[in-house]
C-alpha positions in Angstrom: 56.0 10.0 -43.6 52.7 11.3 -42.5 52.7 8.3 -39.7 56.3 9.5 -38.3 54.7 13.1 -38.4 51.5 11.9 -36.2 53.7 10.3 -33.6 56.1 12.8 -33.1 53.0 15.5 -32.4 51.3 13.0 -30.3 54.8 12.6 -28.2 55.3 16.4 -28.3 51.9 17.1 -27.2 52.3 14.3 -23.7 55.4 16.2 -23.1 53.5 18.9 -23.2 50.8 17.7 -20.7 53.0 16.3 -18.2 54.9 19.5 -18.0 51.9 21.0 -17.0 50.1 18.9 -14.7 54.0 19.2 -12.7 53.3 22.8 -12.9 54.0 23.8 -8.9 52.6 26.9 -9.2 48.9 25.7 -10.5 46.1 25.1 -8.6 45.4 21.3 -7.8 42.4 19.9 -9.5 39.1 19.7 -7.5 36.5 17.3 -7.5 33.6 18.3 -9.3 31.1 15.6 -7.4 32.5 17.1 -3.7 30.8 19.9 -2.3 32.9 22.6 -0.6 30.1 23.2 2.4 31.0 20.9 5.5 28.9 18.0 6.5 27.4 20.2 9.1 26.3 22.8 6.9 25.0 20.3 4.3 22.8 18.4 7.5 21.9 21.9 8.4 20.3 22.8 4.8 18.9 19.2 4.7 17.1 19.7 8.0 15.7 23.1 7.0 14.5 21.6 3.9 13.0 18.6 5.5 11.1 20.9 8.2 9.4 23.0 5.3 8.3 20.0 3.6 7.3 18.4 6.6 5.2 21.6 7.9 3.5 21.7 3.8 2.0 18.0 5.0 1.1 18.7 8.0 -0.6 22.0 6.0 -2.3 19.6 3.6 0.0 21.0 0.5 1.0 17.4 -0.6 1.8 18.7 -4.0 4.3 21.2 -2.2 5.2 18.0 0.2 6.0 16.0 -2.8 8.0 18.4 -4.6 10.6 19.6 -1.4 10.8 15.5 -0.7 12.0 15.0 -4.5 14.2 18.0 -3.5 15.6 15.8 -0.5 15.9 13.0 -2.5 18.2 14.8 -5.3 20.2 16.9 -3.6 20.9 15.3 0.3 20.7 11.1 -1.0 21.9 8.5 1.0 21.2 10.2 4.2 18.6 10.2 6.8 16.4 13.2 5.4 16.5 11.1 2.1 15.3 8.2 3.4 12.1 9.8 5.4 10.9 12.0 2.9 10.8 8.8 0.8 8.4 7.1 2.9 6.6 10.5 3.6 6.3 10.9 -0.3 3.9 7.7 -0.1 1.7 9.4 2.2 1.9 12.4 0.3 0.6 11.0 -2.8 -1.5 8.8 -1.2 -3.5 12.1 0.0 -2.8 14.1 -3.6 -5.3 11.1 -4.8 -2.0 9.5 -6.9 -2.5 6.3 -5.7 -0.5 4.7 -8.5 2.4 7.1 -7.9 2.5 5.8 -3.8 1.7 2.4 -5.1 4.9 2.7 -6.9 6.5 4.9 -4.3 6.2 2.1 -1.6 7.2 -0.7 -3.6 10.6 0.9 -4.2 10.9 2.0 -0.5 10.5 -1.5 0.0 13.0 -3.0 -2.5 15.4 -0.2 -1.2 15.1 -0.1 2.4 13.9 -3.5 3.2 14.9 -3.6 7.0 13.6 -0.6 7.8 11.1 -0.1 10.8 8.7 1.1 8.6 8.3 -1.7 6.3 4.9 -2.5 8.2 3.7 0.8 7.4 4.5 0.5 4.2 2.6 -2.8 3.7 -0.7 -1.5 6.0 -0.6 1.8 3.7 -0.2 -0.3 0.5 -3.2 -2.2 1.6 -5.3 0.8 2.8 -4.5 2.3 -0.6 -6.3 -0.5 -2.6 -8.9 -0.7 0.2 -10.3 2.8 -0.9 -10.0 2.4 -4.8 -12.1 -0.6 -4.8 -14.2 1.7 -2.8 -17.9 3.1 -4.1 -19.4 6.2 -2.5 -22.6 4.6 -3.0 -21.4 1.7 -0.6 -24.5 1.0 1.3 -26.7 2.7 -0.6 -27.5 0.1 -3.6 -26.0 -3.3 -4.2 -22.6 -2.9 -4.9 -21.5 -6.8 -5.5 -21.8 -6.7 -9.0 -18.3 -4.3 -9.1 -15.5 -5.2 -10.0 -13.4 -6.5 -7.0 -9.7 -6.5 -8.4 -9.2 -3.9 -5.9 -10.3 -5.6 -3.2 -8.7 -8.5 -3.6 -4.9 -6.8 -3.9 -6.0 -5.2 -0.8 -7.0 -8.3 0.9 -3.2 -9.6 -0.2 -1.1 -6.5 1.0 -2.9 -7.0 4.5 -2.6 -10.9 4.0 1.1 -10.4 3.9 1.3 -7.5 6.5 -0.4 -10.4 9.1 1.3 -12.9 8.3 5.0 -11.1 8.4 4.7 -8.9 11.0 1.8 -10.2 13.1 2.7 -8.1 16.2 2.6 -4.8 14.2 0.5 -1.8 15.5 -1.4 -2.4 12.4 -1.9 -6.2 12.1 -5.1 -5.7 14.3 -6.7 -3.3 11.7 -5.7 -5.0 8.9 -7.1 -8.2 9.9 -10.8 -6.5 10.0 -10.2 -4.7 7.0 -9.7 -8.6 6.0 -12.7 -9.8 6.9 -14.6 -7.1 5.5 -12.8 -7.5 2.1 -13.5 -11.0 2.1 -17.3 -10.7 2.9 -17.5 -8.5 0.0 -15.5 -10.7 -2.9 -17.7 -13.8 -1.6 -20.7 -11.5 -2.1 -19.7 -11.0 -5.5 -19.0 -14.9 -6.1 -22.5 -15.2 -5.2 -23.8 -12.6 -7.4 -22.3 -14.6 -10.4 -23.6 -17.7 -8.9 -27.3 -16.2 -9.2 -26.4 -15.1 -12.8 -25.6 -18.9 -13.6 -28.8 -20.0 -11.8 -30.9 -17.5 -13.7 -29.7 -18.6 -17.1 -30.0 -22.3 -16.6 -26.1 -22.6 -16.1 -26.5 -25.4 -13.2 -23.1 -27.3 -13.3 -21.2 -23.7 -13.5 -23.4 -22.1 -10.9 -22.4 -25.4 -8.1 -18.9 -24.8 -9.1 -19.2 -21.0 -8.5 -21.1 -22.0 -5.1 -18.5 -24.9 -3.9 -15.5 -22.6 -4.3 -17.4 -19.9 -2.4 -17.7 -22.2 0.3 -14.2 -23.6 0.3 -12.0 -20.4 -0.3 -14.5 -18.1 2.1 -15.6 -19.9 5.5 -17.5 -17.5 7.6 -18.3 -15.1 4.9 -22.1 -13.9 5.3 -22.4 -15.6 1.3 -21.5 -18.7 1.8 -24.7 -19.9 3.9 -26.8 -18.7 0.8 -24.3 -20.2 -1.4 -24.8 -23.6 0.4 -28.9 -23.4 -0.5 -28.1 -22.5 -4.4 -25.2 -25.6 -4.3 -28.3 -27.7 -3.1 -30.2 -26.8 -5.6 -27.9 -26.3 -8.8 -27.4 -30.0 -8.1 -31.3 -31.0 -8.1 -31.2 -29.0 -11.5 -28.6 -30.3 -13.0 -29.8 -33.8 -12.1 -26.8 -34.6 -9.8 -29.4 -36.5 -6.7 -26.9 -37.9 -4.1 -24.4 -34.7 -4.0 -27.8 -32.7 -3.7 -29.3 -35.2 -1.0 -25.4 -34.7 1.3 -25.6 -30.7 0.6 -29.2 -30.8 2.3 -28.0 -32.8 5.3 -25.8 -31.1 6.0 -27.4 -28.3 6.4 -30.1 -29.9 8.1 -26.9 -30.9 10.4 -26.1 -26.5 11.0 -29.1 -25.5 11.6 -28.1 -22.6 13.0 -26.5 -21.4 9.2 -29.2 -19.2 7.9 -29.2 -16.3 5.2 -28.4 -12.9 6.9 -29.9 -9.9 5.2 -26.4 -8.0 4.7 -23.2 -8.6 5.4 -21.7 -6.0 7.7 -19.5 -3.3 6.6 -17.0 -1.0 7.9 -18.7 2.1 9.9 -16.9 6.0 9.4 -17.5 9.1 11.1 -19.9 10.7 9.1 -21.1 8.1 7.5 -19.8 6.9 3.9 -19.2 10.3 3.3 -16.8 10.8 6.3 -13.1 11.2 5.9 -11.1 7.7 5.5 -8.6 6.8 8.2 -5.1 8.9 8.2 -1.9 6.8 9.2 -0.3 9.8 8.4 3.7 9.2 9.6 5.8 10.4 12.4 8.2 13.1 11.5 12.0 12.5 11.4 13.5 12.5 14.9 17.3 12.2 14.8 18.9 10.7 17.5 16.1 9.0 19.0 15.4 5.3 18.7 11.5 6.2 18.1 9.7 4.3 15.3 9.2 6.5 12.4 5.4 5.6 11.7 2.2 6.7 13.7 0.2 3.9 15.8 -3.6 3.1 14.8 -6.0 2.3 17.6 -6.1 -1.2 18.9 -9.0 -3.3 17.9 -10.9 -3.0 21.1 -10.8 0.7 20.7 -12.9 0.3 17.6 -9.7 1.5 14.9 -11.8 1.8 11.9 -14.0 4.4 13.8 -11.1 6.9 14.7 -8.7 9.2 12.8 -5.1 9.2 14.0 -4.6 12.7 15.0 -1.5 14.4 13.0 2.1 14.3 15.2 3.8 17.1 16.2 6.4 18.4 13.9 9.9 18.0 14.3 11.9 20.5 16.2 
């Protein structure tokens, strides 16, 4: 009985429904997820929004930057506006000293936008990012090999793959002296643990130290020191012949000798002196214009100038 009882409600209660929902005289149902403003108006609020955040980078604010582009992002996705103040995000936290935060900014701009023309910039700023955290403000001032170069060597890859991908970008010239400088610097390191070995008797480790140095970092201030400490690492550890070919052949380059430093990269103001500032291009719909800002080329010296800000979009 009580099971015939349930249907019939259940019955009387669809009846019920359906004479509703056939109801002429109510209103139709609307869709919650469908804004009532018109696609103008909605481009109009996102453009207005964008321009404030925009103007609070220019301004320095990146934390008020940061927090209109997560507006963007929320409220106007999928469009345009969305997609810039992503990538302007990076920058943003970039300058808000978040570097994990872009870090993980850019590599989801990249997984989302992958074609887009900015996905150089992306890569150089990555790069540029890392290239400052490994970074000492006593750089030049006291040896500095003896640090820990993880940094360095994720920012020699970001600018690894920004060359070898897109080697005509505006920044493959910048990042390929930011290269060499990285890899002076890692092989001075090398070397530094290849005196350690020498100085505790470690010969066998200290020539494998000084042979990789040699192989993995050709033209590296280091590696002409590291050749002299392979020779002898190999007297010391008794190993004669591999000793006797290390010392002709540098009897063969003469002209390889032991610099006093490697060279680093110069700033204006010294090491104290602001870091270079990609900073990118605002937003300019309808125009076929590249959405990040140039650096210098290499003959104009691009580590030695600061890319003045654009002009803001009107």
């Amino acid at each position: 009985m009580n099971s015939i009882f349930q249907r019939v409600a259940l019955a009387t209660f669809a009846l019920a429904l359906a004479a509703c929902s056939s109801d002429p005289t109510l209103p139709p149902p609307t869709n919650p997820f469908k804004s009532s403003k018109s696609e103008r108006e909605l481009r109009l609020e996102a453009d207005g929004l964008y321009k404030v955040a925009r103007r609070s980078l220019d301004s320095a604010d990146f934390q008020g930057a940061i927090q209109r582009y997560n507006d963007i992002l929320l409220r106007y996705p999928f469009t345009d506006f969305a997609t810039q103040a992503h990538l302007e995000s990076i920058y943003a936290k970039y300058r808000s000293f978040d570097p994990d935060g872009a870090l993980s900014t850019a590599e989801r701009f990249l997984k989302e936008h992958p074609r887009h023309a900015a996905v150089d910039y992306v890569h150089y700023l990555k790069g540029l990012i890392n290239f400052q955290r490994g970074e000492s403000i006593f750089e030049g001032l006291m040896d500095s090999s003896r640090q820990d170069v993880g940094f360095a060597r994720q920012a020699f890859d970001d600018f690894a793959l920004l060359t070898q991908r897109y080697p005509k970008s505006r920044y493959a010239n910048d990042a390929r002296l930011r290269m060499m400088h990285l890899r002076n610097r890692i092989a001075a390191h090398e070397l530094s643990i290849v005196k350690y070995y020498t100085r505790r008797g470690a010969h066998v480790a200290a020539a494998r130290r000084a042979e990789k140095i040699i192989a993995d970092y050709p033209g590296a201030p280091a590696t002409a020191e590291a050749i002299v400490l392979l020779e002898r690492s190999y007297r010391e550890a008794g190993l004669v012949m591999q000793a006797d070919e290390v010392r002709r052949l540098r009897e063969a380059n003469p002209g390889v000798t032991v610099p006093e430093a490697a060279p680093a990269i110069e700033r204006p103001g010294g090491i104290f002196g602001p870091p270079p500032d990609p900073i990118p291009e605002p937003l300019q719909l309808g125009s076929d214009a590249p959405v990040t800002s140039p650096v210098q080329d290499a003959g104009q010296q691009p580590l030695k100038e600061i890319p003045a800000a654009p002009e803001p979009a009107k």
